[in-house]
N, C-alpha and C positions, 0 to 999 in steps of 0.2 A: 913788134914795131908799134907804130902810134896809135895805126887802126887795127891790127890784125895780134889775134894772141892763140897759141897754139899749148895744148895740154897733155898732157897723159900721168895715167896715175894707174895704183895697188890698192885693194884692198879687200882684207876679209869679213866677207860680213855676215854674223850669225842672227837666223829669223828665230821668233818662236812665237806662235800661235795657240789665240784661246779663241775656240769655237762655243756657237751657241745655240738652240734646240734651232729657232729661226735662221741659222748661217745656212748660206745656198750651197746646194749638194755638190756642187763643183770645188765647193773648199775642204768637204769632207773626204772628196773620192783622192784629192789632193795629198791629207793628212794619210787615207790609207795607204797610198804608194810611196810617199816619204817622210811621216812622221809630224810631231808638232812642231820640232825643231831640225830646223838644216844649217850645216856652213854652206855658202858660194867663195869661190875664189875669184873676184874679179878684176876684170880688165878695163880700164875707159879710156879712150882718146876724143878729145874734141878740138875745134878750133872756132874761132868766132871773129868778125872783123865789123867794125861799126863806124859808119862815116856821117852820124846825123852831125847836124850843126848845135843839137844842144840835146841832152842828153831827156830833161824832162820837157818841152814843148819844143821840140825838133819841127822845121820846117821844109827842112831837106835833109835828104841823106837817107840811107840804111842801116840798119843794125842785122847781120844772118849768123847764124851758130849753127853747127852741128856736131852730134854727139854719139859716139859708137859705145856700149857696151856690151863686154860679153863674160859671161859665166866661162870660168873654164871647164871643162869637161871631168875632171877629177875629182870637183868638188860634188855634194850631193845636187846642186841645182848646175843643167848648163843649157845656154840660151845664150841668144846675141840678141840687139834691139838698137836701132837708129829712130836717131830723132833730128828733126832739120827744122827750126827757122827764120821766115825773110820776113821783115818790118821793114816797106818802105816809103817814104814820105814826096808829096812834091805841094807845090805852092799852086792855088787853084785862079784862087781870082780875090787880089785883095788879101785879108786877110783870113781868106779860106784854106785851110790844109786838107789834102787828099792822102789818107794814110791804105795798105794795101797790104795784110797779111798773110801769113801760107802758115800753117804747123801743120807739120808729115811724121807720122811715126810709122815705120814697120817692126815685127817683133817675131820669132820661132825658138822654141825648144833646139838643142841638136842632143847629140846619140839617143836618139829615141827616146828624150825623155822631154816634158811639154814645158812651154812656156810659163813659170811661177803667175799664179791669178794674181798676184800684191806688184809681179813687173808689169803688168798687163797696161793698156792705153784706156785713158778716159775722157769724157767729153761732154759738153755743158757748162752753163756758169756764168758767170759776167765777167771771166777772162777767155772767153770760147764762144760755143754758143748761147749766147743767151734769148732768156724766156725759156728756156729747160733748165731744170735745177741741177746745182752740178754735178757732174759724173753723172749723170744721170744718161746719157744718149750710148745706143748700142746694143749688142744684146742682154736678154733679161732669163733669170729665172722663172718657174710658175707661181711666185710670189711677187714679183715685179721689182725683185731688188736687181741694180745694174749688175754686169760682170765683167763688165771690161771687154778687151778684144786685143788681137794681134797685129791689128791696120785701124790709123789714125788718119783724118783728115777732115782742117780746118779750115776754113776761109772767111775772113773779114774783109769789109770797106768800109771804111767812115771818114766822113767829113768834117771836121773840125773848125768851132768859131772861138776864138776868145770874147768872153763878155765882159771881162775886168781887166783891162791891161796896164796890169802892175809892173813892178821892173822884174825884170828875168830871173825866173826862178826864186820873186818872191810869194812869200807863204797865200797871199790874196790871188791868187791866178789861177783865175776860173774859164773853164772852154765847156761850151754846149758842142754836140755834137749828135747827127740821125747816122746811123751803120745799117749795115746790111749782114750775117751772120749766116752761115755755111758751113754742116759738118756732119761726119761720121765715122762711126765707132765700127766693126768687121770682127767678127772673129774667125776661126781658121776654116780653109775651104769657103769654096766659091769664089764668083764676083760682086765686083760691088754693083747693087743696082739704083733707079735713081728714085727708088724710092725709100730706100733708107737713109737718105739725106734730111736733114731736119734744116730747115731754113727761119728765117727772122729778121723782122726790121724794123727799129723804135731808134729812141731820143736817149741821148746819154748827156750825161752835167761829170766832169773831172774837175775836181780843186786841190790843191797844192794847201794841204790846211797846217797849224802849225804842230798836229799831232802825226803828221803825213799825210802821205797823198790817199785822198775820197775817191771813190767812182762810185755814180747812181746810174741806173739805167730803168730805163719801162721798155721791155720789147712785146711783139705782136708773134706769136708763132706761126707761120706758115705753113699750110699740110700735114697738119698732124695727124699723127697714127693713132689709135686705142691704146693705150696703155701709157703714152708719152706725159712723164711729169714735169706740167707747166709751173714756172715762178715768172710771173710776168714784170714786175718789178724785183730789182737786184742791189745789192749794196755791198761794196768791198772797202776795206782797208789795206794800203799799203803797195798799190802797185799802180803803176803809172800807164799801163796798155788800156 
């Protein structure tokens, strides 16, 4: 329909891995159980439905998606993994926007064999958390490189100003904007507790340039742990969140 689109699809996919003296022992113990290369047979359904009023400076509306995959069981990898999410916007005061994200991911192995480290969930960045460098939130080796995990969660708020109001959706449209940043990375067993949450709250600048769209950001980390690597200033190309 206009707002809602619904998917599913096939496909085979062959990995093949090259380790190195430095790779974390959880991709080695990996390679020992099923080699440097696997086929998966997979499976994906998703559906997604988006009602903002404008796709790159939305004032209202939502965009939510979700996304099921799964390994089938006969290929050398199987595993399922859901990903969910909600981007949604309302009008504050003037020309304030209040935008409010969720991204969820859960993820497991089945017939007894583990969740691929390369499907695994990550977190960090200037599209997540940021002031953590990306992928970087979650648990770590004894070298402090990330590993991923099997449970994802994120949360954003930010408040959005336009400081240049060009015409809509041209390339000069620039919005300042202070967020608030929430999130963490879980790997298998246990619960979550609330001190594995990494939090953050700085100033973002997004412009609409004519090579695409900018995002700058400076965030503050919040309760950080020993080990947790900080980028306090951030810079993307190409994505409008």
């Amino acid at each position: 329909s206009e707002t809602d689109t619904i998917n599913f699809g096939f496909r085979v996919e062959h990995t093949a891995l090259t380790l190195f003296n430095d790779s974390p022992q959880v991709y080695f113990d990996f390679v020992r159980d099923f080699g440097f290369s696997s086929n998966a047979y997979i499976l994906t359904a998703g559906w997604s439905r988006d009602t903002r009023n404008d796709i790159l400076y939305p004032t209202t509306g939502r965009v939510q998606s979700a996304l099921a995959e799964v390994g089938l069981p006969f290929g050398d990898l199987a595993y399922y993994k859901f990903n969910y999410l909600n981007q949604s916007f309302w009008p504050v005061y003037g020309d304030l926007v209040l935008m409010l994200r969720a991204d969820l991911g859960y993820g497991q192995g089945i017939s007894g064999k583990p969740l691929p480290f390369f499907k695994g969930f990550f977190a960090g960045g200037v599209s997540s958390v940021r002031g953590y460098e990306s992928g970087s939130l979650g648990p770590r080796d004894v070298f402090g490189n990330a590993l991923g995990g099997t449970r994802k969660i994120v949360g954003n708020a930010e408040v959005f100003y336009p400081l240049f109001k060009g015409e809509k959706g041209g390339d000069k449209a620039v919005r300042a904007s202070v967020f608030f940043d929430v999130g963490q990375i879980k790997g298998d067993g246990g619960t979550s507790e609330a001190s594995e949450f990494r939090y953050s709250t700085g100033l973002g600048l997004a412009w609409s340039s004519p090579i695409g769209p900018l995002k700058f950001s400076y965030a503050i980390p919040i309760k950080t742990q020993p080990g947790d690597r900080l980028q306090r200033f951030q810079f993307q190309i190409g994505t409008v969140f």
